[in-house]
Backbone as numpy.savetxt, mean C-alpha at the origin, in Angstrom:
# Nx Ny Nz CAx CAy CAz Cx Cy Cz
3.54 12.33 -0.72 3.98 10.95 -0.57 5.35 10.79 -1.24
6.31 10.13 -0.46 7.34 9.79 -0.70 7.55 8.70 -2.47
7.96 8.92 -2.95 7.79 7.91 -4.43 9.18 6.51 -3.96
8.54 5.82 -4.17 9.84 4.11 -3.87 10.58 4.11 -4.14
11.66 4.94 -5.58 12.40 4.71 -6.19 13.07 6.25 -6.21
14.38 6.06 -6.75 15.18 7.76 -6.80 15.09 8.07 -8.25
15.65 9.10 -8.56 16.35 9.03 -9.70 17.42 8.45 -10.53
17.85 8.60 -9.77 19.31 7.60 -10.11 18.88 6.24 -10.49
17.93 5.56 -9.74 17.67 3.99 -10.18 16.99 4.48 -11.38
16.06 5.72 -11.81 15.66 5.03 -13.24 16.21 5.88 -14.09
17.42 5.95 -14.15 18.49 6.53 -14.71 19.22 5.47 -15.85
19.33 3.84 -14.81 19.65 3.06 -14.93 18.75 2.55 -16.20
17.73 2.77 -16.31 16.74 2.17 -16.96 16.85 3.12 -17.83
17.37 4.64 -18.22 17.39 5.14 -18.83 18.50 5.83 -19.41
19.24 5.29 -19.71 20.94 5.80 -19.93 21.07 6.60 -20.75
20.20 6.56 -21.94 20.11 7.96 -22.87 19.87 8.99 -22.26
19.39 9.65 -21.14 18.99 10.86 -20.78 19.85 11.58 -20.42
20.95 12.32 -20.57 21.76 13.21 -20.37 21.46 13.63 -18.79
22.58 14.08 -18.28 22.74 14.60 -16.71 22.29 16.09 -16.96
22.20 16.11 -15.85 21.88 17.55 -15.67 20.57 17.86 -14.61
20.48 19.22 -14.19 19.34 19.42 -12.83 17.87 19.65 -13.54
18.45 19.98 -14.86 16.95 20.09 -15.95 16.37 18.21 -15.77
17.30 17.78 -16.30 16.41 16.26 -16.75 16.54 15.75 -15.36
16.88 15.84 -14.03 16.56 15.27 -13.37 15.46 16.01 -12.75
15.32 17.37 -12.87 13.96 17.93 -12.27 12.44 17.52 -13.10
13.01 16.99 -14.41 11.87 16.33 -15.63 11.60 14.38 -15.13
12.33 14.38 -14.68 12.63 12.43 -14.38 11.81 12.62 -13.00
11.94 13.49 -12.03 11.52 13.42 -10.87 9.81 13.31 -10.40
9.72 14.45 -11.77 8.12 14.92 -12.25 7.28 13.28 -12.43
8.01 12.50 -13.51 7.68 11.11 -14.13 7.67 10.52 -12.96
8.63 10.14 -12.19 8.76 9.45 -10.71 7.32 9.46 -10.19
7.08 11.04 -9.67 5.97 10.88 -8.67 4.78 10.98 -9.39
4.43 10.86 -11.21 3.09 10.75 -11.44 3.24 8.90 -11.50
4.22 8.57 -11.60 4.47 6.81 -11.65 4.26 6.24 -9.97
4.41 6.95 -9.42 4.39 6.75 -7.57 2.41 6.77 -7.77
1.77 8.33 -8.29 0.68 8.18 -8.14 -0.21 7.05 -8.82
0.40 6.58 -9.79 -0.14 5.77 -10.24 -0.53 4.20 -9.36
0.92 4.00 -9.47 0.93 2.78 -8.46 0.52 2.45 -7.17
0.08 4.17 -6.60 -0.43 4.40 -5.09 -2.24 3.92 -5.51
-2.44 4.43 -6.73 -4.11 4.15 -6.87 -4.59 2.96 -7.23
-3.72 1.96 -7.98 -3.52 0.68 -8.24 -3.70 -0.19 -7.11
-3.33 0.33 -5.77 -2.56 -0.99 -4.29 -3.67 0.20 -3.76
-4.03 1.26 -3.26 -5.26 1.66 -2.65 -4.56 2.21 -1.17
-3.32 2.06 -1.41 -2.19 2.68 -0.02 -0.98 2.54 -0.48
-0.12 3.20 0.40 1.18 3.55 0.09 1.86 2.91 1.64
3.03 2.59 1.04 4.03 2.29 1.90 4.70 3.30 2.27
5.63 3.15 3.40 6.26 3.95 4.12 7.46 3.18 5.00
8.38 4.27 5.50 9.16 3.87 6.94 8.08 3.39 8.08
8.58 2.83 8.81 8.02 2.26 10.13 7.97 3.82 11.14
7.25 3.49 11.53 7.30 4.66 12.96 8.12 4.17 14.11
8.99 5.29 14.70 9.22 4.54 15.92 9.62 4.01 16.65
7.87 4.33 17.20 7.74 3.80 18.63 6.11 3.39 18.34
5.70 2.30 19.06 4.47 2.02 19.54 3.63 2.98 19.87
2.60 3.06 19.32 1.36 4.27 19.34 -0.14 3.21 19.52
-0.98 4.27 20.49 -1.97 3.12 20.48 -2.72 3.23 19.51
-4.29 2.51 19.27 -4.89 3.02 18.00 -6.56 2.27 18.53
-7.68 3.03 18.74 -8.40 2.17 18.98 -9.33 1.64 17.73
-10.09 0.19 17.77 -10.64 -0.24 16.65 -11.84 -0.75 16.74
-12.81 -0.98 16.25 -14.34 -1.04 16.46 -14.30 -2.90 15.88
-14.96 -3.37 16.85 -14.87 -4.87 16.44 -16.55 -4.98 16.04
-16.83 -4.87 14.71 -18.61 -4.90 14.37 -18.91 -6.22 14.38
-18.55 -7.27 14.05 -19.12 -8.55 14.27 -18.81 -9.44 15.33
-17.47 -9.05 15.49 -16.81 -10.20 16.90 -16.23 -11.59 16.16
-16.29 -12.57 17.11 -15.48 -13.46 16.98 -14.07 -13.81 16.59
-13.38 -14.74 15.78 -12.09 -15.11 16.61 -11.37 -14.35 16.33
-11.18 -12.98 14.91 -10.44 -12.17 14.72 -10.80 -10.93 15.02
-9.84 -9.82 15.42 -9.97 -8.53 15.48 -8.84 -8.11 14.33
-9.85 -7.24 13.38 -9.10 -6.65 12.38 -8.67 -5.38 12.65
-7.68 -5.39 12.61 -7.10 -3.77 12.75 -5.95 -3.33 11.62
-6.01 -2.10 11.29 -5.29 -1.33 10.39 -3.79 -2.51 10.70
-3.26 -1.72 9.09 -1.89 -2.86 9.00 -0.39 -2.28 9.87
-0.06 -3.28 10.40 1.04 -2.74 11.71 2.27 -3.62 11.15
3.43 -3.32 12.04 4.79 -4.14 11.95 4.43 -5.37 12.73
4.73 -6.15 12.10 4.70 -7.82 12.48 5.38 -8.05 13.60
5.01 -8.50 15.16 5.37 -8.80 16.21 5.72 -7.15 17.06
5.00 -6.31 16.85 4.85 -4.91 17.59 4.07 -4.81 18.32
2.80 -5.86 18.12 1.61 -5.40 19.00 1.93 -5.83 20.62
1.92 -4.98 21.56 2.51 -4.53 22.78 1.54 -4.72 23.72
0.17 -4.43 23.34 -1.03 -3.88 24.48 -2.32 -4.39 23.50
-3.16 -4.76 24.51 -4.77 -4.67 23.79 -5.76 -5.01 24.78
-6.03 -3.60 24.91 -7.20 -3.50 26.06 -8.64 -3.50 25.21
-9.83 -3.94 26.04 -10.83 -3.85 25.99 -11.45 -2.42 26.36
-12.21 -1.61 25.61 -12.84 0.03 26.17 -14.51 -0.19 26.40
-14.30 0.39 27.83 -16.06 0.50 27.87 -16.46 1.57 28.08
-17.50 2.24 27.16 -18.08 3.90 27.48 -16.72 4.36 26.78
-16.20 3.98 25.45 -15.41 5.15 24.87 -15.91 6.34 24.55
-14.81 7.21 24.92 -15.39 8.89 24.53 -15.67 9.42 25.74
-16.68 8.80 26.54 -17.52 9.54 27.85 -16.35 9.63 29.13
-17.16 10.36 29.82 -16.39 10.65 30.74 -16.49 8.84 32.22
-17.14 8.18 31.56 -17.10 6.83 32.42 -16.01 6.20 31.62
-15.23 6.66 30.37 -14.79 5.21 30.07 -13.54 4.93 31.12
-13.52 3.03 30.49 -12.38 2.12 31.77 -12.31 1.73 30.44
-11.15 1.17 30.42 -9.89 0.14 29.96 -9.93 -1.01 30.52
-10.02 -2.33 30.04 -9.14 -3.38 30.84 -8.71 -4.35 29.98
-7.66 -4.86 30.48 -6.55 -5.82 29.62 -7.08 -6.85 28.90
-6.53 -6.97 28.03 -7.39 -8.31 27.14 -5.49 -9.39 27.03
-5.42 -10.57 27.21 -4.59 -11.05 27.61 -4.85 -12.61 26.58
-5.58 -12.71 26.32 -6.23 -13.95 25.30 -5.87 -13.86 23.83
-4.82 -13.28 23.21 -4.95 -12.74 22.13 -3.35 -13.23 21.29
-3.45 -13.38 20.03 -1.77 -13.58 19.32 -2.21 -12.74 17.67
-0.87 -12.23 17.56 -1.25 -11.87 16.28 -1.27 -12.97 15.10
-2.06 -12.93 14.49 -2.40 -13.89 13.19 -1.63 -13.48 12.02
-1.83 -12.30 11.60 -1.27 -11.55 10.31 -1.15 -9.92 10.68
-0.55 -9.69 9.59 -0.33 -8.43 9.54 -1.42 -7.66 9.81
-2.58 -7.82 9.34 -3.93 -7.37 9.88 -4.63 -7.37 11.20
-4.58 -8.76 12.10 -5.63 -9.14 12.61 -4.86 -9.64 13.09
-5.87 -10.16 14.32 -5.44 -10.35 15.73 -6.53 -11.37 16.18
-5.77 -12.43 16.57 -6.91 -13.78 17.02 -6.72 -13.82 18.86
-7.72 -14.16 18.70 -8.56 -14.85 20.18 -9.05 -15.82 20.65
-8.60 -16.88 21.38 -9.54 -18.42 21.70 -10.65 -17.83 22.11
-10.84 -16.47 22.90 -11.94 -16.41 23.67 -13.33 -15.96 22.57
-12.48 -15.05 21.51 -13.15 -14.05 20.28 -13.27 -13.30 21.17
-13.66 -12.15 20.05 -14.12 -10.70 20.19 -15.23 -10.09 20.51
-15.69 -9.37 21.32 -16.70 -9.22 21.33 -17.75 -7.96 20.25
-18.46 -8.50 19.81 -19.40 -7.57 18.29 -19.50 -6.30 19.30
-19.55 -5.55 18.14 -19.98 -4.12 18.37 -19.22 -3.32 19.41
-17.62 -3.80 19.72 -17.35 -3.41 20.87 -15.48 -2.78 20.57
-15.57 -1.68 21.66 -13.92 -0.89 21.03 -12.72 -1.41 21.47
-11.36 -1.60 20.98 -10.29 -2.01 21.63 -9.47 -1.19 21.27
-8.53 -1.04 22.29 -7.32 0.19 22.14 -5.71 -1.08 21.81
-5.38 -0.81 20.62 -4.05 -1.94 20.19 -3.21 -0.46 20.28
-2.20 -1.09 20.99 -0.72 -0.24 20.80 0.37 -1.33 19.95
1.03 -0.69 18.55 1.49 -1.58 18.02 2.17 -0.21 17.49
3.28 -0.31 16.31 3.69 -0.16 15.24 2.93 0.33 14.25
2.06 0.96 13.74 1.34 1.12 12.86 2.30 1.44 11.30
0.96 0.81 9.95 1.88 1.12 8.77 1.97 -0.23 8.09
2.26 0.25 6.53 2.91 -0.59 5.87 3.83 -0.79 5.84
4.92 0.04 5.94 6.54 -0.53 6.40 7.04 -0.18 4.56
8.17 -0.58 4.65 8.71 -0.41 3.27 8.60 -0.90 1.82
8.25 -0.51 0.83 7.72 -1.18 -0.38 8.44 -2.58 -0.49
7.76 -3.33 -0.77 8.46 -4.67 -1.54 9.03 -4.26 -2.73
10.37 -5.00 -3.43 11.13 -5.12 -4.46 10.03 -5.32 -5.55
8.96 -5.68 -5.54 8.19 -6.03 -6.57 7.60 -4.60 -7.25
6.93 -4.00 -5.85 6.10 -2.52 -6.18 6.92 -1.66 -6.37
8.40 -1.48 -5.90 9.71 -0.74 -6.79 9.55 -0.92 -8.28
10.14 -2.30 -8.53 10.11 -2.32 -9.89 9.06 -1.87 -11.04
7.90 -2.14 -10.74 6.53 -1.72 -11.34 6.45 -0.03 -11.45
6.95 0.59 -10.41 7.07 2.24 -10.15 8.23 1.93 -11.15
9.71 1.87 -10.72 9.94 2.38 -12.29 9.78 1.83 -13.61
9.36 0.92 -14.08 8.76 0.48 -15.00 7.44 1.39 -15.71
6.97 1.62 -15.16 5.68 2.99 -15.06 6.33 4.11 -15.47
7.21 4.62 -14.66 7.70 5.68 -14.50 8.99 5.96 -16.24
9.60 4.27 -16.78 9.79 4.32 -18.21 9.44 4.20 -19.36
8.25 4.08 -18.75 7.00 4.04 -19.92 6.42 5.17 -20.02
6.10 6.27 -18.86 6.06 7.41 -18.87 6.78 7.81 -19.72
8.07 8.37 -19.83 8.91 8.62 -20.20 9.66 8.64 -21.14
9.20 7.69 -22.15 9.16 7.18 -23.50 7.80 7.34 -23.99
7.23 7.27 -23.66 5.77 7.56 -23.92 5.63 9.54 -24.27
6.01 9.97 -23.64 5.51 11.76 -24.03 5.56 12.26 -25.02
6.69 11.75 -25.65 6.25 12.18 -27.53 5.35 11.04 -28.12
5.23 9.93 -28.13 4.53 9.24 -28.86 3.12 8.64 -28.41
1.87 8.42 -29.39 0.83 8.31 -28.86 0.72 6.46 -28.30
1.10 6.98 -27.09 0.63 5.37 -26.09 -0.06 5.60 -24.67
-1.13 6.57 -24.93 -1.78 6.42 -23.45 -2.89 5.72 -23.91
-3.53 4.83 -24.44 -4.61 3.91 -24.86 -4.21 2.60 -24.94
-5.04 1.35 -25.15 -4.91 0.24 -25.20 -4.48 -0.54 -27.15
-5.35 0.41 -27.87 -5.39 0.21 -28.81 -5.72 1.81 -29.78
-5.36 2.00 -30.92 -5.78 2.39 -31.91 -6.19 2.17 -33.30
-7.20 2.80 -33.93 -7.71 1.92 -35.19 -8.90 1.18 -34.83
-9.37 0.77 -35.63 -10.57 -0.09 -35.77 -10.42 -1.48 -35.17
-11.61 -2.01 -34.52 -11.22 -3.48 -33.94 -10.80 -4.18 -35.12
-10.11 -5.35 -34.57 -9.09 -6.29 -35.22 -8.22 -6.41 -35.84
-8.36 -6.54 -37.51 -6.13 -6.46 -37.87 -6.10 -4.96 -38.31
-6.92 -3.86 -37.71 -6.56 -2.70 -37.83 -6.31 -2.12 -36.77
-6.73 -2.61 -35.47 -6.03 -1.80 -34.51 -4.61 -2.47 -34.37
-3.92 -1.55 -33.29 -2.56 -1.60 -33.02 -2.26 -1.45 -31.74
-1.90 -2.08 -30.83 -1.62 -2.03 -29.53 -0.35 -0.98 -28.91
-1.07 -0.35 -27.88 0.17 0.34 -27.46 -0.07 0.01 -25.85
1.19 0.84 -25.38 1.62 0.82 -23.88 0.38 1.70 -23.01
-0.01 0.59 -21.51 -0.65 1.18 -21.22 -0.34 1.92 -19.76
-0.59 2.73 -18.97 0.35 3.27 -18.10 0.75 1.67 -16.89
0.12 0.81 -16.56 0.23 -0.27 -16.39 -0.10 -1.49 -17.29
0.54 -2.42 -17.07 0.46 -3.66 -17.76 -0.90 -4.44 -17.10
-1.22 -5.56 -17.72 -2.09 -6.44 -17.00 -1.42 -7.05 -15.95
-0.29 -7.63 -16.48 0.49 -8.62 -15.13 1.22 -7.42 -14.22
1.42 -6.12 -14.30 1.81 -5.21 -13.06 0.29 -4.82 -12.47
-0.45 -5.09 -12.83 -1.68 -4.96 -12.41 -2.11 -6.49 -11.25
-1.94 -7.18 -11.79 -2.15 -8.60 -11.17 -1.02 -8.25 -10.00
0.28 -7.95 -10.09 1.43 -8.28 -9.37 1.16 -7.35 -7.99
0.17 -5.83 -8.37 -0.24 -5.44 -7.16 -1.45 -5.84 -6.85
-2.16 -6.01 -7.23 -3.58 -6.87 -6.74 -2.75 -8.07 -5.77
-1.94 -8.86 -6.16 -0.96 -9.67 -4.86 -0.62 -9.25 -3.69
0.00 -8.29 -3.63 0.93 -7.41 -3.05 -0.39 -7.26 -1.80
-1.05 -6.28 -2.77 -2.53 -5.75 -1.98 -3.27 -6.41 -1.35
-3.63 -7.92 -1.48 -3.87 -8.89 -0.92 -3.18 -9.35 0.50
-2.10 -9.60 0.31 -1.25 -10.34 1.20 -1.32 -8.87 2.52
-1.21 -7.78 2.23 -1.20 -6.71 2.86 -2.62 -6.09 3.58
-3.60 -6.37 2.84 -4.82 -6.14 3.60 -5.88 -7.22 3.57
-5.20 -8.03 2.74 -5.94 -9.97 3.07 -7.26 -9.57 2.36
-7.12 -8.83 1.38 -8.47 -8.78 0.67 -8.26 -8.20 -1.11
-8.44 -8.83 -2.00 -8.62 -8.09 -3.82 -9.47 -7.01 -3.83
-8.23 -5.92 -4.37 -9.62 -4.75 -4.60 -9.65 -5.05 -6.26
-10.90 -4.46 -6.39 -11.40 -4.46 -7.92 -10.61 -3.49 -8.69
């Protein structure tokens, strides 16, 4: 997986680090365990767009007015047929023409969907390019990494509860935590835990 950010941007964030192919082959390392981090946080990764339109078929288990389908480029969806007998050697196709996209997800219908039943969407598939938000959080991660390797801050606390422990850095914050739980939301219209 591609990591959101270069070197050079957290270079910026890090001006003490001397040039060279050593510390940028050491910064790069930080990059993509800060990429993995933030990839397990949001539960997917962003990307370039594809493209061209690819079809994709999707199993509608309950029906009605939405069809959820994997996350696509906004105003790509091209085609959306109805499949009967997918797989077999009877299946037919036919046009479904009743339909607008709602969100990035899903796809509405005056007529609805029918439960338990397959549709072939040709769209754009993908998340498309990180938001400015999930950049910043990657390198933010990625300078906390990084300041962090000599000193002990991979825990929340050390010491005994109360005015003996001591707070340290944790590979995410609470509010970069909240800020992709947002992100993640708006993108698959659902909070993961």
């Amino acid at each position: 997986m591609t990591a959101y950010v270069t070197v050079a941007e957290l270079r910026e964030y890090l001006p003490q680090v001397k040039a060279g192919t050593t510390q940028d082959a050491e910064l790069t390392k930080v990059i993509d365990r800060a990429h993995a981090i933030v990839g397990d946080a949001l539960g997917f990764s962003f990307g370039d767009w594809a493209l061209a339109a690819t079809e994709h078929d999707v199993w509608s288990r309950s029906g009605g007015s939405w069809l959820w389908v994997p996350a696509y480029q906004e105003e790509s969806v091209t085609d959306v047929q109805s499949i009967s007998g997918r797989g077999t050697t009877s299946e037919s196709v036919s046009d479904v023409t009743d339909w607008m996209e709602e969100d990035a997800w899903r796809l509405f219908a005056d007529a609805g969907w029918w439960a338990a039943s397959w549709y072939r969407v040709t769209a754009i598939w993908g998340y498309g390019p990180a938001p400015d938000s999930v950049c910043e959080i990657e390198l933010e991660a990625a300078v906390n990494i990084w300041r962090g390797r000599d000193a002990a801050v991979w825990q929340n606390d050390v010491g005994v509860s109360g005015q003996g422990a001591a707070p340290f850095n944790r590979a995410l914050s609470w509010s970069q935590r909240d800020i992709l739980k947002a992100v993640r939301a708006t993108y698959l219209g659902s909070i993961h835990a």
